[in-house]
C-alpha positions as CSV (number, residue, x, y, z in Angstrom):
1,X,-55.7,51.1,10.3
2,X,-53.1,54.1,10.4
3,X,-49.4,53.3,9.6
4,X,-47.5,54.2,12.3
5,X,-45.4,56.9,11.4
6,X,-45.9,57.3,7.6
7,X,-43.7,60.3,7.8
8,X,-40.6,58.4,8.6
9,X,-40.0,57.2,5.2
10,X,-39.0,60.7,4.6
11,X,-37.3,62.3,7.0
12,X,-35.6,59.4,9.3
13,X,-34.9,56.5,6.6
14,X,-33.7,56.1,3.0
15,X,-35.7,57.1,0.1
16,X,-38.7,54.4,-0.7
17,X,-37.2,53.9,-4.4
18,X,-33.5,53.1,-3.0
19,X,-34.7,50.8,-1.0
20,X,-37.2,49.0,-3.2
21,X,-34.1,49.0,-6.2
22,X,-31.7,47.9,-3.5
23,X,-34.1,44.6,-2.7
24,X,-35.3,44.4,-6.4
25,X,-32.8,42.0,-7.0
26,X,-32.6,38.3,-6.5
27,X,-29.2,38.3,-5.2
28,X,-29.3,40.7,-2.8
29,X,-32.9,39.4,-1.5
30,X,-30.6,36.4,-0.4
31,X,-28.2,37.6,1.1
32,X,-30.8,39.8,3.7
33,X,-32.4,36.6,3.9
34,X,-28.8,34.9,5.2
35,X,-28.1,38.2,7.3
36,X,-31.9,37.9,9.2
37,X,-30.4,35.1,11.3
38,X,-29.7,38.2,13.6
39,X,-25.8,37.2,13.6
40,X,-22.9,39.2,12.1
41,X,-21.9,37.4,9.2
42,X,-18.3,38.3,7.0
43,X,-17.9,38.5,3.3
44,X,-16.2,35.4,3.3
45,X,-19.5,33.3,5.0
46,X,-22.1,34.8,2.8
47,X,-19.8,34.3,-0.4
48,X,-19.7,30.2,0.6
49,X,-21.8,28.2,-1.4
50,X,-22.3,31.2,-4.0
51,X,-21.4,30.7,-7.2
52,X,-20.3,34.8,-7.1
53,X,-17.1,35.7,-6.2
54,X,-16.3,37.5,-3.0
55,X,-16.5,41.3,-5.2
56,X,-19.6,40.5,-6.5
57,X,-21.2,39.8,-3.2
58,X,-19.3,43.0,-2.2
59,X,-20.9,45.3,-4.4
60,X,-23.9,43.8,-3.4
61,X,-23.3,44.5,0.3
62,X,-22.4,47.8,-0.6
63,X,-26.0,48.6,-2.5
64,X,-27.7,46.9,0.7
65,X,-25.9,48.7,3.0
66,X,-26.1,52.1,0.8
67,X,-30.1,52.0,1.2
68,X,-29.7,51.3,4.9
69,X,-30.6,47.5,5.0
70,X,-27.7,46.2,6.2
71,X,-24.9,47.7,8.6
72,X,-21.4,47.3,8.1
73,X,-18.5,47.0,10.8
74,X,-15.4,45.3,11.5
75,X,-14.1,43.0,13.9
76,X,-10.3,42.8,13.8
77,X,-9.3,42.5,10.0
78,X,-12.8,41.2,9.1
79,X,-16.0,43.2,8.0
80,X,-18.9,42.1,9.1
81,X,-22.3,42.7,7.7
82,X,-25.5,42.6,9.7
83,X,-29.1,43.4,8.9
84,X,-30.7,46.8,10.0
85,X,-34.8,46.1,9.7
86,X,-35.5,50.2,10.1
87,X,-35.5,50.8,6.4
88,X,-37.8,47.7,6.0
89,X,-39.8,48.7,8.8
90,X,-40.2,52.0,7.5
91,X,-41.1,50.5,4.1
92,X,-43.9,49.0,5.8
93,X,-45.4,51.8,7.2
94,X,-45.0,53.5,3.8
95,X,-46.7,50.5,1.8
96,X,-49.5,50.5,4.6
97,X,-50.0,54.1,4.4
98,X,-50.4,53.8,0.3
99,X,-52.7,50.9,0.4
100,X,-55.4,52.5,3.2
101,X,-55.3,55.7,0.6
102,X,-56.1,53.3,-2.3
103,X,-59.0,51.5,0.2
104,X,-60.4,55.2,0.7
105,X,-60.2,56.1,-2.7
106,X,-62.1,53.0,-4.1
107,X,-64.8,52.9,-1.4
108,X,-65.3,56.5,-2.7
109,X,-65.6,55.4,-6.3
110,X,-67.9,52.8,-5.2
111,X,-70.5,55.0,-3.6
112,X,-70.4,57.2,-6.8
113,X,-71.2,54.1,-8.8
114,X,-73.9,52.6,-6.9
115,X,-75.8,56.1,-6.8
């Protein structure tokens, strides 16, 4: 099975690594999992029941939204944060692209052993 459009990872979305680094931490992989309900969600909301304060959740926002994962935009004083799937979509298509090269490399390797 082809990825879609392997390409994409380079030319249309962020960087593979700054996305992986940006959802390489535990923290950050909660707060996309609070921002997948598909609603806008403020600072304020996604720092409640946290234990971080509101500029550590901040910083954190701003790594998310730096690799493209989650969009940022306000509504009246407030900003709101929302998730952006592209980048994990792309990701995807990248990770699916590297894993049908590793199946074609190691079917070759396996007809050279069983010659």
């Amino acid at each position: 099975m082809s990825p879609k459009n392997p390409s994409r990872i380079g030319s249309q979305s962020r960087a593979p690594a700054l996305i992986f680094a940006a959802l390489g931490d535990a923290t950050r992989l909660r707060l996309v999992a609070r921002l997948c309900g598909g609603e806008p969600r403020s600072i304020s909301d996604l720092t409640r029941g946290s234990r971080l304060t509101r500029q550590a959740i901040t910083k954190h926002l701003s790594v998310l939204q730096n690799a493209g994962v989650v969009c940022r935009f306000r509504s009246g004083r407030h900003s709101l944060f929302k998730f952006h799937p592209q980048p994990i979509d792309a990701l995807r298509d990248y990770l699916d692209f590297v894993s049908e090269q590793w199946d074609h490399a190691l079917a070759r390797l396996k007809s050279l052993v069983e010659r």
